[in-house]
N, C-alpha and C positions, 0 to 999 in steps of 0.2 A: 411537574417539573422535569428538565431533562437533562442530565449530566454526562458531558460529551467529551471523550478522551481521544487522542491519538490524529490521526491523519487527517486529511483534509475531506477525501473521502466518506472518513466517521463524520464529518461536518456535514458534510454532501448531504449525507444519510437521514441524519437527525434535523437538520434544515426543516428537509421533506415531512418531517414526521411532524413538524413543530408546525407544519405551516395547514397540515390536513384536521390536526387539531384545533387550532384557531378557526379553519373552516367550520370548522362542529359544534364552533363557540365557548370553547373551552380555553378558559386562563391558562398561558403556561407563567409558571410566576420562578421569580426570583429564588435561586437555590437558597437562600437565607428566609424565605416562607416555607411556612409551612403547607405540604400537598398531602392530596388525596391519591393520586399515582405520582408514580417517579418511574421513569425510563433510564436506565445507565446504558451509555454506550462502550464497552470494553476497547481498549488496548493491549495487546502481545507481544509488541515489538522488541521490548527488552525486559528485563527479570525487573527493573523497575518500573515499567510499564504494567506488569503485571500486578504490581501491591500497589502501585494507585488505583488500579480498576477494582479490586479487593477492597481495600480501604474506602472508594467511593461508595460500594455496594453497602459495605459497612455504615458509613455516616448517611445514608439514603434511608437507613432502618432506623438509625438513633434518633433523626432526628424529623421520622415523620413514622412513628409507630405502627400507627393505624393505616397507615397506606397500602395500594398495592404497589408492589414495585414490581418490574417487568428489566430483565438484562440480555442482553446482547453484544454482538461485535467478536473482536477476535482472542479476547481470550474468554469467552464463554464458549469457542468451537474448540479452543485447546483443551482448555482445564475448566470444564462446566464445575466438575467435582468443588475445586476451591472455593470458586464463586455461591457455590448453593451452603459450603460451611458458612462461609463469610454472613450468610444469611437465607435459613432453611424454608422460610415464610414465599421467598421471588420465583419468580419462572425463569427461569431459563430459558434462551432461543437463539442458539447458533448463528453465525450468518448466513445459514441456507431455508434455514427458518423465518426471515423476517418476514414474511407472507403470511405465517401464524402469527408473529408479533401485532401487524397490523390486524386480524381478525379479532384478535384479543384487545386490540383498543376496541373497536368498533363493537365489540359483545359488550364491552365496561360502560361504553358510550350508549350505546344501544339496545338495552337489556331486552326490549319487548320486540328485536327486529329494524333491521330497515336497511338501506344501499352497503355494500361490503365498503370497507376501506381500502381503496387501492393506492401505492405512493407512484407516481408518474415516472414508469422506466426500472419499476424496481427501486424507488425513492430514489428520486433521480438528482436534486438541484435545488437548494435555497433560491428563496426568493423573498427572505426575511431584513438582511442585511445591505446594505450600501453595495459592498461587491456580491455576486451572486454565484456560487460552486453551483456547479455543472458537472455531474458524475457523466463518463462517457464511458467507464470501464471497469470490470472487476476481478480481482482474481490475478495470478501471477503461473506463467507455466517456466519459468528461468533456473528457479531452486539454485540460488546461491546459496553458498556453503554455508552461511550463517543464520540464515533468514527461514522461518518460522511461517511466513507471511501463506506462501503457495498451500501450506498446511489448512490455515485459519481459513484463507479466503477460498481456494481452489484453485483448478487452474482459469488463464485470461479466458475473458468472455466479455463481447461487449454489447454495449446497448444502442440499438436501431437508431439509426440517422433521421429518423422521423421521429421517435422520442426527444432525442438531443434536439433537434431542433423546436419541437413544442416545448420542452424545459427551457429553450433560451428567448423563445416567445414571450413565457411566461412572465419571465424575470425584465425583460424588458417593458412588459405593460406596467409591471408593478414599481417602474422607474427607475429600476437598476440600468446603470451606464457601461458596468464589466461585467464579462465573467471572468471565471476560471477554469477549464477546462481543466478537471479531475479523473484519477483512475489511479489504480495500485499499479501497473504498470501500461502508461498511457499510449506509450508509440507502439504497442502493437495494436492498435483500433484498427477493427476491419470489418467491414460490412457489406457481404454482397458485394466482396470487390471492391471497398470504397474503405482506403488507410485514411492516414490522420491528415494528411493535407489535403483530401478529396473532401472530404468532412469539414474542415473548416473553409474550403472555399466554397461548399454550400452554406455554410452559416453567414460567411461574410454575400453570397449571394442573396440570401434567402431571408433572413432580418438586418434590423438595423442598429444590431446592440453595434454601441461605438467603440468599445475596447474589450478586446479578447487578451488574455493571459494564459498562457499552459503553467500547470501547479508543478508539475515534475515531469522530466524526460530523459532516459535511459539514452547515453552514448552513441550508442548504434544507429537512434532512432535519429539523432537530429541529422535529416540529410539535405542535399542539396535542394532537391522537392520543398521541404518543408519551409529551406530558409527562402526557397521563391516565392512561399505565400506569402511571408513575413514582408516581404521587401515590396512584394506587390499591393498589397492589403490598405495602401493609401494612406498608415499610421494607424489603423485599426489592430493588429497586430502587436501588442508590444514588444518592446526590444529587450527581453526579461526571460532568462534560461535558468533554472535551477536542474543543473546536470551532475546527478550522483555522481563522484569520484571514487571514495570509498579509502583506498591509500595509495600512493604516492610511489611506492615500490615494486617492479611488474612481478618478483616472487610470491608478495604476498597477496596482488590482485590473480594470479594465476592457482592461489589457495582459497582464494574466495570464490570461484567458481566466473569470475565477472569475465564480461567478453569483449575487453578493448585492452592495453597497455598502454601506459605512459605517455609515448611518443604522439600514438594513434590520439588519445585524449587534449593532449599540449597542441595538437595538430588541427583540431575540430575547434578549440577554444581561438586559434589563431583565424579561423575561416569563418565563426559567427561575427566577430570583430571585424574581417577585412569587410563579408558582405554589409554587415550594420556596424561600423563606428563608436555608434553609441551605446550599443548594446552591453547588458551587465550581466555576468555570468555569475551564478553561485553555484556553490559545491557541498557535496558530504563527504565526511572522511569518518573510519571510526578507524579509534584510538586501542591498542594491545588485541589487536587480533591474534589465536595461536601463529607462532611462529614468528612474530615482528621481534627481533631483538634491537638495540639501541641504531646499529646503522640502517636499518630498512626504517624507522621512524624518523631516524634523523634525516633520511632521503625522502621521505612523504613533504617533512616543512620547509625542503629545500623545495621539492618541487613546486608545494601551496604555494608559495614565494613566487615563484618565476612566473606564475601563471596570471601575477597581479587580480585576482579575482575580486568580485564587488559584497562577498559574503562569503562564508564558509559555516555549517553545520557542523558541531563535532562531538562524536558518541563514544564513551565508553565501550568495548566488546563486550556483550553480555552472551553468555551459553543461552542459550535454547536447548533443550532437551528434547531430544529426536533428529537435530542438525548434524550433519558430517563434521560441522569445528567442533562444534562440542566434546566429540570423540580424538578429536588430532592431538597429537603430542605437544610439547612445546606454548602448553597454555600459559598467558602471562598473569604475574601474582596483583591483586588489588591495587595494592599500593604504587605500580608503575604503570598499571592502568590510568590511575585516577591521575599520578603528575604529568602523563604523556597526554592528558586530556585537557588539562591545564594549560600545557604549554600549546597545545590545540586552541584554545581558547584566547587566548593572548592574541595569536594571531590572526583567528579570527577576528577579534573586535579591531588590530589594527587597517585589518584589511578595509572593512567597512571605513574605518576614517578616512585610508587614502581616498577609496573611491570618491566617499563626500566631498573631500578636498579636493581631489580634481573635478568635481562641477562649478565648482566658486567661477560666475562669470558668465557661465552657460544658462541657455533657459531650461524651463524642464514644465513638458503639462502633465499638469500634476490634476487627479479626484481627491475632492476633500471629503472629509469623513467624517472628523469634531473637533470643536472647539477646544482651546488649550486653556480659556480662562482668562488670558490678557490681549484680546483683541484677534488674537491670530488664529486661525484652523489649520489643521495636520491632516495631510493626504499622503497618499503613495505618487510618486512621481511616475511615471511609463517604464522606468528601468526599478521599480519598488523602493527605490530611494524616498524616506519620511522629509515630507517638505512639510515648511510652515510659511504662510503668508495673511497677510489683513486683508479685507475689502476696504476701497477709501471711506466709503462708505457706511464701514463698519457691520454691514448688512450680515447676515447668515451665508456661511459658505458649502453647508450641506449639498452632499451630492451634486455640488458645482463640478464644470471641470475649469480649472482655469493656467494661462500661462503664467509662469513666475522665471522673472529674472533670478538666478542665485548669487545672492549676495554676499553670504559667507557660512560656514560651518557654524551650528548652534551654540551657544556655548554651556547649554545644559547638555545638551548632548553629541558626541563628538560623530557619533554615526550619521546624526542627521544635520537638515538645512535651514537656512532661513533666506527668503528672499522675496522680491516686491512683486506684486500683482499686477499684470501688463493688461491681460486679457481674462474677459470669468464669461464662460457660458454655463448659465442656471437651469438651463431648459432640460426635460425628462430625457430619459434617453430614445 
């Protein structure tokens, strides 16, 4: 069994791991069976992040005694100590460790000897799932004020352009139609002189996955270069940016250590739109960072606003311990944490309905994913907007890609769509 917290990354990772084990013929089963090993994958990110990787480690022991259990990720590189209370029986293995992690499948697997277990790139890339992550990077050298991350993981480092590319190989034979190009901090990919748009235009050269996604990209990174690939990429490309913002205030992004302002950011969201149109922007913010008093918040949700965005992310501030906020003055109390989160949250869910409601009308090629039960399957649209449509046919719409007219906002759900089937291509990728 394998219990996977945190980033997309952590997905990346444990993907790979899932998928070397099914090589070896090994069940990975259902966290509600019962296993012989259990793998946790840890999260750091925030002090709640940390007691679900705790509490997982914990329910991995209750509820498979006899097991071995084996932990990893980022908070067994912070705080091993907790994680070995939580349960004194597991291994422990850092993230600079998973190299050991996989020897120690391979010795459980293999008691009498035979081939090492290696994961492709440093476990590189699912190839389990409908969309397929694709790790192209690890590690963060940026050390914003609040983030723990550069600690856990190290600094950036990325993985060879001929790995990435055998991982998108991979995932393509086994009929995946997307990926996802993944990394803790992805736009600075550099290899041998080759950044993140030299890189995906050998992917778009070099195979024939038909739909590439970036999971996350830093400000800075999205530039003109990048958005040329985008536009050139023949719709290969999608038109889909999850660009951290963080807050809304340039006092308190110039306390966060971040390296854009407001203007600059308002300025980049107007130029992915003028180049693509259609293109949907999401964002992070987090909520009571030290120093936010009521008018630099209330200037974050004016600006979420202006920005019309197609989603927003929004976190509580959590201390990390060994971070420069943690130490700063002016730390904000729980309690206005949690309603400046709220009120975060509000408008993020409004956001998400605009955007669906302005597709009403418009097409959208959408991959479908699964079935909802009454005839209709649920995909991501090219901009991550949840569509729902029928086959006339009623046939299976698995791993299709197909166009759909939208027809109107769901009315189970106000974020996502509903709309008719024009065109379905079923064919693998």
């Amino acid at each position: 069994m394998i219990a996977n917290l945190g980033c997309k990354v952590n997905q990346a990772e444990m993907d790979a791991v899932e998928r070397l084990l099914r090589a070896r013929g090994v069940d990975v089963l259902d966290p509600r069976e019962r296993a012989d090993l259990v793998v946790v994958n840890t999260c750091t990110v925030t002090g709640i992040a940390d007691r679900k990787s705790r509490q997982a480690v914990r329910r991995a022991r209750r509820n498979n005694p006899a097991a071995r259990v084996l932990v990893t990720g980022c908070s067994a590189a912070v705080d091993p100590e907790a994680l070995a209370a939580a349960d004194p029986a597991a291994s422990i293995f850092d993230n600079e460790s998973k190299g050991e992690l996989l020897a120690e499948l391979a010795a459980l697997l293999e008691p009498s000897g035979g081939r090492p277990m290696t994961g492709p790139a440093g476990m590189g890339g699912s190839v389990d799932r409908t969309r397929a992550f694709v790790k192209i990077e690890d590690g963060c050298s940026f050390h914003c004020t609040y983030c723990i991350i550069p600690r856990a993981r190290g600094p950036a480092r990325s993985v060879a352009a001929v790995a990435v590319l055998a991982d998108v190989e991979r995932a393509v034979a086994a009929g995946h139609r997307e990926i996802v190009l993944t990394g803790i901090n992805a736009g600075t990919y550099s290899d041998a002189g080759l950044g993140l748009p030299g890189l995906v235009r050998r992917i778009l050269a070099e195979t024939t996955v038909e739909r590439i996604r970036l999971s996350s990209i830093e400000p800075q990174h999205v530039t003109d270069e990048l958005l040329a690939v985008w536009v050139d990429s023949g719709g290969r490309c999608l038109p889909h940016f999850h660009i951290p913002l963080q807050s809304g205030d340039d006092t308190i992004l110039r306390r966060m250590g971040r390296r854009y302002d407001t203007a600059s950011y308002a300025a980049l969201a107007a130029r992915v739109r003028r180049t693509m149109p259609a293109a949907a922007v999401h964002a992070d913010v987090i909520a009571g960072f030290p120093g936010e008093d009521d008018a630099a918040w209330a200037r974050t949700l004016a600006f979420l606003r202006s920005l019309e965005l197609a989603g927003v992310h929004v976190f509580r501030y959590s201390a990390r311990p060994g971070t420069p906020a943690a130490r700063m003055v002016g730390q904000v109390d729980s309690g206005t944490k949690k309603r400046r989160a709220a009120e975060g949250l509000a408008l993020a869910a409004a956001a998400r309905a605009s955007f669906a409601a302005r597709q009403v009308g418009r097409e959208a090629n959408v991959l479908f994913e699964r079935p909802l039960g009454d005839g209709r399957w649920l995909g991501h649209a090219a901009t991550h907007l949840l569509v729902s449509a029928a086959a006339s046919d009623g046939a299976s719409l698995e791993n299709a890609i197909g166009l759909v007219r939208v027809e109107a906002v769901d009315p189970a759900a106000a974020d996502r769509v509903v709309g008719r089937l024009l065109e379905v291509d079923r064919r693998p990728g």
